[in-house]
MDTraj code that builds the backbone (N, CA, C; nanometers):
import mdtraj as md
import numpy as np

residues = "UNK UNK UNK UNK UNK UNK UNK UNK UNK UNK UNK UNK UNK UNK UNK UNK UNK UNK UNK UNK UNK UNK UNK UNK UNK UNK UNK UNK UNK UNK UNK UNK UNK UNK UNK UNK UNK UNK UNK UNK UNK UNK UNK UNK UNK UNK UNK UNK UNK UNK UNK UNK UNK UNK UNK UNK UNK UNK UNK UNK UNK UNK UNK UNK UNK UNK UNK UNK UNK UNK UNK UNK UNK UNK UNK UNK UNK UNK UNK UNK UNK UNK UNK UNK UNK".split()
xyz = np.array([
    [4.1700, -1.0757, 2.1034],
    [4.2859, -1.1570, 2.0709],
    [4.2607, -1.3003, 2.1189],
    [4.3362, -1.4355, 2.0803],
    [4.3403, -1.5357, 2.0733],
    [4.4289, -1.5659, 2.1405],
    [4.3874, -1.6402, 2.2664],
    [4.4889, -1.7197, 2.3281],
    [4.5078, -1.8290, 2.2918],
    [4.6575, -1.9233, 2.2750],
    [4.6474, -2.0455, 2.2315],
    [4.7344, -2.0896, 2.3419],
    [4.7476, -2.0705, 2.4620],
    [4.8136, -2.1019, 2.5857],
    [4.8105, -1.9919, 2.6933],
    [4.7852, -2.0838, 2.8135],
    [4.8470, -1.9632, 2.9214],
    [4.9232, -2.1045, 2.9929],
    [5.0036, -2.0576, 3.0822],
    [5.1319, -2.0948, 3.1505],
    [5.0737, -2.0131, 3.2905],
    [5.1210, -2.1296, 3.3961],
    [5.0813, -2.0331, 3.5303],
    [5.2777, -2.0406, 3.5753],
    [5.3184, -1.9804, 3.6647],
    [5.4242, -1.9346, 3.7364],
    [5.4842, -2.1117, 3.8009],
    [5.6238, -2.1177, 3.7676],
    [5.6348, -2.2660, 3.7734],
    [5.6238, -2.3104, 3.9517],
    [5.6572, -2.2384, 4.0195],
    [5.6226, -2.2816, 4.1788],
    [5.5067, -2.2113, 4.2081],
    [5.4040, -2.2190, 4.1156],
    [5.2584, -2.1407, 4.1843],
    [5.2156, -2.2353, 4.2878],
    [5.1773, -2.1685, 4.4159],
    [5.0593, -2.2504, 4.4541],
    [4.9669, -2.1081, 4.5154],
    [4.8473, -2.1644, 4.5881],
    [4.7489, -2.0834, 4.5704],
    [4.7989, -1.9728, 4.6865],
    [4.7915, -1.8173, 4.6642],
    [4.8435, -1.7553, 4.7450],
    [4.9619, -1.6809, 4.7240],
    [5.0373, -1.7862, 4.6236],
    [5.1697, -1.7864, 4.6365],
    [5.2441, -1.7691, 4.5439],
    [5.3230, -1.6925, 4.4210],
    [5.3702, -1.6853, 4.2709],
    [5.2599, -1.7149, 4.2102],
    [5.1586, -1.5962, 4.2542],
    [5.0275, -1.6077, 4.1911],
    [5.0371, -1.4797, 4.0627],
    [5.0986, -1.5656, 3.9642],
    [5.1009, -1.5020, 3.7948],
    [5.0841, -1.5794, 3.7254],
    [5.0638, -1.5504, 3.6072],
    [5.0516, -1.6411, 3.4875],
    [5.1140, -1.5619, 3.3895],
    [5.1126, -1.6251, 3.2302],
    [5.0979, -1.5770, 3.0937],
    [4.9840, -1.5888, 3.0260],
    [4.9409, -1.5520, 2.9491],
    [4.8597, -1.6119, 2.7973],
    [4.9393, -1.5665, 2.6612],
    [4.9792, -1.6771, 2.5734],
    [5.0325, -1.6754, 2.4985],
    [4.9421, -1.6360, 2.3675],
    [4.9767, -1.5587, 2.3233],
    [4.8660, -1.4829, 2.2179],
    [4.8973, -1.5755, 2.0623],
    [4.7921, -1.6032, 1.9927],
    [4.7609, -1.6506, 1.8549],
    [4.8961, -1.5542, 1.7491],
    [4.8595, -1.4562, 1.8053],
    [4.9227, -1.3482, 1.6748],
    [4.9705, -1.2120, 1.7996],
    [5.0564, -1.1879, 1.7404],
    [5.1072, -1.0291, 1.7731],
    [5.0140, -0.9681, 1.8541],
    [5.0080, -0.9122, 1.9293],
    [4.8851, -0.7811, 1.9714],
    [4.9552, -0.6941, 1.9110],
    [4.8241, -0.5990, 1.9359],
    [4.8483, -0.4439, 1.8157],
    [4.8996, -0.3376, 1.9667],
    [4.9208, -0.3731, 1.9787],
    [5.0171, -0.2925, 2.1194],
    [5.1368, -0.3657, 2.2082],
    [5.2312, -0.2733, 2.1934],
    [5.3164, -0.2918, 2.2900],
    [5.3292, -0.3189, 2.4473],
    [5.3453, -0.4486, 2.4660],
    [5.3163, -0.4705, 2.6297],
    [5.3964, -0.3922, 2.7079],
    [5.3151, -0.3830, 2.8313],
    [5.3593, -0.2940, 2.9282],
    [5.4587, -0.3742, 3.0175],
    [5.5989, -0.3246, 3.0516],
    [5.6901, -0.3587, 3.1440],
    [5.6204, -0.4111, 3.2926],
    [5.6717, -0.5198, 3.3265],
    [5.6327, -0.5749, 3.4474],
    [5.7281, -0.4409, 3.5729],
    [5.6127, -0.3166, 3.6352],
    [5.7230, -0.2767, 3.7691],
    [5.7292, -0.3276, 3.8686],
    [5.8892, -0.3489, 3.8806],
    [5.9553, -0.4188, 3.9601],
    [6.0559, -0.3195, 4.0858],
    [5.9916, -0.1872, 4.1002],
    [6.0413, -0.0731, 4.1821],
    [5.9781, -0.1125, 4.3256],
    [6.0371, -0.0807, 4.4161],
    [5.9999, -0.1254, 4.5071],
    [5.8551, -0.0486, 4.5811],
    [5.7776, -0.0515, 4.6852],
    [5.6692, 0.0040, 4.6881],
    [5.6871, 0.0920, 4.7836],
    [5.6398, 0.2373, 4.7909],
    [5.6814, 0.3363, 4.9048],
    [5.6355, 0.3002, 5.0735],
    [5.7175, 0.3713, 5.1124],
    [5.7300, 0.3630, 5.2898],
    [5.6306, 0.3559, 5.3483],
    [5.5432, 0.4559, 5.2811],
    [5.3941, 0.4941, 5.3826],
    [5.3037, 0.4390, 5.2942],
    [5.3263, 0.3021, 5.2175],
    [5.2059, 0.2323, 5.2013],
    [5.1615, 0.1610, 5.2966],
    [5.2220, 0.1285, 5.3829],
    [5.1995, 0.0281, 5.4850],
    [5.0578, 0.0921, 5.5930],
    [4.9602, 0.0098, 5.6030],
    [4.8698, 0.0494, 5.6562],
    [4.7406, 0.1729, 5.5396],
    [4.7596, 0.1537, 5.4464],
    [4.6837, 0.2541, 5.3644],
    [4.5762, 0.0830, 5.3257],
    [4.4824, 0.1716, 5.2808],
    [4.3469, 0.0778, 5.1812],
    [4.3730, 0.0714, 5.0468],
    [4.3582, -0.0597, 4.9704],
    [4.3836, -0.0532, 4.8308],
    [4.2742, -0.1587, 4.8010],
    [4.2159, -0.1229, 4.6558],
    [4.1848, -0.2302, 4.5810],
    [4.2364, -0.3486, 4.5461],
    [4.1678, -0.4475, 4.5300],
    [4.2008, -0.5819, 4.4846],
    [4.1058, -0.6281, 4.4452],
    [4.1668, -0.7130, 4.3146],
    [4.0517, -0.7441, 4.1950],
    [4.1274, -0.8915, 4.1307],
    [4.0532, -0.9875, 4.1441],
    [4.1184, -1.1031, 4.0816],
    [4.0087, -1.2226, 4.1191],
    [4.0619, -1.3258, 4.0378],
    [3.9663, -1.4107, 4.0687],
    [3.9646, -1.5105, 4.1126],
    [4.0032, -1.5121, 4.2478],
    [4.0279, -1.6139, 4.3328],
    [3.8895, -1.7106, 4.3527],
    [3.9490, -1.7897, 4.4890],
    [3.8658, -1.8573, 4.5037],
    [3.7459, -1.7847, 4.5886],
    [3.5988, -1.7829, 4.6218],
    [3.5019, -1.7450, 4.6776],
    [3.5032, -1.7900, 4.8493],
    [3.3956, -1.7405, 4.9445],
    [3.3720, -1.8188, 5.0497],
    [3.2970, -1.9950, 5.0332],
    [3.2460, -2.0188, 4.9118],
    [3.2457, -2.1140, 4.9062],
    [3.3434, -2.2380, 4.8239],
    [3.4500, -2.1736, 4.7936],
    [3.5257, -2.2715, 4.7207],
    [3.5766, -2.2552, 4.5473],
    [3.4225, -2.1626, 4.5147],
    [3.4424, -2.1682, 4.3506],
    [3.5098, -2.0396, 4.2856],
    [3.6046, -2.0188, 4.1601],
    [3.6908, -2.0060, 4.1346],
    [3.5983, -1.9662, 3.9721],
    [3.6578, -1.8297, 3.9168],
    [3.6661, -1.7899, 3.7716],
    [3.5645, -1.7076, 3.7706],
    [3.5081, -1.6372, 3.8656],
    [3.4076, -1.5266, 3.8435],
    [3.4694, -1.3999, 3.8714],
    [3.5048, -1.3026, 3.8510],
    [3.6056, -1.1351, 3.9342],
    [3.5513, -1.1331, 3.9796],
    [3.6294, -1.0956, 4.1125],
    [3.5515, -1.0442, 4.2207],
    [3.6836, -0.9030, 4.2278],
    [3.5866, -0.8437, 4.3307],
    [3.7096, -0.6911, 4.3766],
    [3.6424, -0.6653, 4.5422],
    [3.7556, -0.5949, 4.6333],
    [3.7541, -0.5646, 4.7457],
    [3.8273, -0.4688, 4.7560],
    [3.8281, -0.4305, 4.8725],
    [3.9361, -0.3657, 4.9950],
    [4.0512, -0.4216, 5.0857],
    [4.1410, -0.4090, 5.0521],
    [4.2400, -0.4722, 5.1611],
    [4.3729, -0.3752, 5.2465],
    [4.3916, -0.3944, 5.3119],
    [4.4788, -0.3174, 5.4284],
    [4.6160, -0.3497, 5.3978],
    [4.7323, -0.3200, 5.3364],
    [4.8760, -0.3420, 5.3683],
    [4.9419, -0.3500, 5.4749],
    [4.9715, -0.4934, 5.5368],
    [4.9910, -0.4958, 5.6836],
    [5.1549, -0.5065, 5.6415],
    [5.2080, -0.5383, 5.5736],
    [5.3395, -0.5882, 5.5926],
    [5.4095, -0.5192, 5.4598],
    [5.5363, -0.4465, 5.4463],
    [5.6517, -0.4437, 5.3184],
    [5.7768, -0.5122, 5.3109],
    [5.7852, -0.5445, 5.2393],
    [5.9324, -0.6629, 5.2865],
    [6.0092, -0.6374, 5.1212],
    [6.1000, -0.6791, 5.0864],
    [6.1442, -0.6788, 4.9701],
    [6.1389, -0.7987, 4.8783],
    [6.0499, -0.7271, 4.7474],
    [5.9985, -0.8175, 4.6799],
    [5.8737, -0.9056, 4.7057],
    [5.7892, -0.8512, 4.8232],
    [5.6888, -0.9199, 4.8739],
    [5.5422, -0.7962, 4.9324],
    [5.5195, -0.8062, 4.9570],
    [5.3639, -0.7279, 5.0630],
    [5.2576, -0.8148, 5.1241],
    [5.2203, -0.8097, 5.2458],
    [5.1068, -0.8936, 5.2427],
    [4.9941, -0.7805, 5.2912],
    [4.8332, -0.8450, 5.2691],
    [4.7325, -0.7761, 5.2907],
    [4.6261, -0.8543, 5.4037],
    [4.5083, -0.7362, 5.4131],
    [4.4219, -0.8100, 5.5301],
    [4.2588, -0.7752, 5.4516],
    [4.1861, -0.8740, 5.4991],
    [4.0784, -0.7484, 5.4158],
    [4.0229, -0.6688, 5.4573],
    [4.0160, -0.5680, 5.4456],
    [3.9406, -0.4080, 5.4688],
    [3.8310, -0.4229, 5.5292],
])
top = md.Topology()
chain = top.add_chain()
for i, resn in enumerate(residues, 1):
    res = top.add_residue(resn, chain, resSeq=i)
    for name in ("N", "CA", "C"):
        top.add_atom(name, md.element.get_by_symbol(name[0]), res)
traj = md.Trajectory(xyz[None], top)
């Protein structure tokens, strides 16, 4: 598919209302999936999870995937923070 825009989150900064859009050329041939917005269970806190995105590197540069391990140190509502694994 054809993107002819993406839009990042209007108070993004790095870290922080880290979403975007891409605005598609034409229709996709599938129905997008609902953003969940349920809250996250009790005993995640302290479990290991994946993370995959493409932040910035140890040196600065930005747009390659990368993926890790990270620790759920914190649940709060509407928020989580992580550590890395």
């Amino acid at each position: 598919m054809r993107a002819v825009e993406g839009r990042l989150h209007p108070a993004w900064t790095a870290g922080e209302n880290d979403i975007g859009v891409l605005i598609l050329a034409e229709d996709a041939p599938v129905a997008p999936v609902p953003l969940d917005s349920s809250a996250l269970p009790a005993d995640i806190l302290g479990r290991t999870t994946r993370v995959v995105g493409f932040g910035a590197d140890e040196e600065g540069r930005t747009g390659s995937r990368r993926s890790g391990t990270a620790r759920v140190t914190a649940v709060e509502a509407g928020t989580f923070s992580i550590a890395a694994d």
